[in-house]
C-alpha positions in Angstrom: -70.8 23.8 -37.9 -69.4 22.8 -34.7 -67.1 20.2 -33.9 -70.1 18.1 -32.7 -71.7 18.4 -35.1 -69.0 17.5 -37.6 -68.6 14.4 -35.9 -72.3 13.3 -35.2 -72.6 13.7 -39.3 -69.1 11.5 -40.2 -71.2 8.6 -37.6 -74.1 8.5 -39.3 -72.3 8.6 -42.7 -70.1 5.6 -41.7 -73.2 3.5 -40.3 -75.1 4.2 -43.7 -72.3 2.9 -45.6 -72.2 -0.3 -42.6 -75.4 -1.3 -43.5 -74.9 -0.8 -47.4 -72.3 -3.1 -47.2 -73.7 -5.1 -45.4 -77.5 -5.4 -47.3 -75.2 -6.0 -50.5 -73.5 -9.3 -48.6 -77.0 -10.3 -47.8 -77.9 -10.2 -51.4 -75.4 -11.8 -52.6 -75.6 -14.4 -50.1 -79.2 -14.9 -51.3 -79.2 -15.0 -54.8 -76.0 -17.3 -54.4 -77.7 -19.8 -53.0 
């Protein structure tokens, strides 16, 4: 494992976790309402 690779892998990690949190607000933003 390269360097570039190491890095290309910890990106896509922290956009999964992005969009996680940010389909959880949505939800919560739903079913508050």
């Amino acid at each position: 494992m390269d360097n570039r690779t190491v890095k290309t892998h910890s990106l896509k990690g922290t956009i999964y976790l992005n969009v996680r949190q940010y389909t959880t607000v949505l939800v919560t933003e739903i079913v508050m309402k």
